[in-house]
C-alpha positions in Angstrom: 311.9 72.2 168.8 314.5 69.4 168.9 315.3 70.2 165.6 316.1 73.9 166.9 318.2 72.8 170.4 320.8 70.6 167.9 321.3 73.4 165.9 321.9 75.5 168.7 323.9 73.1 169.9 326.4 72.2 167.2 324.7 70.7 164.3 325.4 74.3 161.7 328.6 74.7 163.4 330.4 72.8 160.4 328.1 74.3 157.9 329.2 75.8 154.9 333.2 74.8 155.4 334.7 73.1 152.6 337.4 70.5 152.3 338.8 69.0 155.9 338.7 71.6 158.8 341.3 71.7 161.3 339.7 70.7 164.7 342.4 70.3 167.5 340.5 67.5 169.3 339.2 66.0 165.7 338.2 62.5 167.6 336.3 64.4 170.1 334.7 66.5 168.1 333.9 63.9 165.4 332.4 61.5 168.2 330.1 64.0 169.7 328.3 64.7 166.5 327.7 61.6 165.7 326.5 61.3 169.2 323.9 63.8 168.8 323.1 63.3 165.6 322.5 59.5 166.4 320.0 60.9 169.4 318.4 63.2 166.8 317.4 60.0 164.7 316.6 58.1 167.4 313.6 60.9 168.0 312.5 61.1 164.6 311.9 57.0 164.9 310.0 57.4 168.1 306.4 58.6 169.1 308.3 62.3 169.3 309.2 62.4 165.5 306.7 65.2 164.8 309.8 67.5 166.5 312.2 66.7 164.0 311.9 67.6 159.9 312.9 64.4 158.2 314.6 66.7 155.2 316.6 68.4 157.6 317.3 65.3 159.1 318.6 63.6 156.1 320.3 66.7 155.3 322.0 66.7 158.2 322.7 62.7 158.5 324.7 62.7 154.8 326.6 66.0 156.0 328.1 64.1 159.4 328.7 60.8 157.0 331.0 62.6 154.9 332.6 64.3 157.8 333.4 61.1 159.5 335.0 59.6 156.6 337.1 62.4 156.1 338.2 61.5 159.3 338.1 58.0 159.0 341.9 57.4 159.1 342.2 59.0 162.6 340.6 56.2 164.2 338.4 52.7 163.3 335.8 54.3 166.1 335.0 57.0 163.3 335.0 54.8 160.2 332.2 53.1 162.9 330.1 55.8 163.0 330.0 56.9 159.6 328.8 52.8 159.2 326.5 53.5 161.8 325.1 56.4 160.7 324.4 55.0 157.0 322.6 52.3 158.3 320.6 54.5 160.2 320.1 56.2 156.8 319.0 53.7 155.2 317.2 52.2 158.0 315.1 55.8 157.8 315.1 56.8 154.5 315.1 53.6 152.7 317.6 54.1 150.3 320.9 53.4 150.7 323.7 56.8 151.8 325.4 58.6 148.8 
């Protein structure tokens, strides 16, 4: 179910696009995903993680890594996130984020 509302929401929306994709608002956009995607893990560690697949998830998680550092040079906030986000990884997965 939560799985489904993210995906819905903007999780696929960068799916499938290769190299760098030209975002006007890049920052903004960037941010929000990691946003959600930071909720998203924050679900699969609590009591609701039965709503979210953990291989999607991990999917998912290494997919919005690399986007963030091919945006890292916009701004230090994104370079950030992507850390965040790969200590979340590893936090989850227990392995450390290709």
């Amino acid at each position: 179910m939560v799985l489904g509302i993210i995906r819905t929401l903007l999780v696929l929306s960068f799916d499938g696009i290769k190299g760098r994709p030209v975002i006007t608002n890049i920052f903004g956009t960037a941010h929000a995903q990691f946003g959600k995607i930071l909720v998203l893990s924050a679900t699969y560690m609590s009591s609701l993680s039965g709503l979210v697949d953990g291989a999607e998830l991990e999917r998912l998680l290494q997919r919005t890594i690399k986007f963030l550092l091919q945006s890292h040079n916009i701004s230090p906030s994104l370079r950030a996130d992507a850390r965040i986000l790969a200590e979340v990884y590893e936090k989850i997965f227990r392995k450390p984020q290709n």
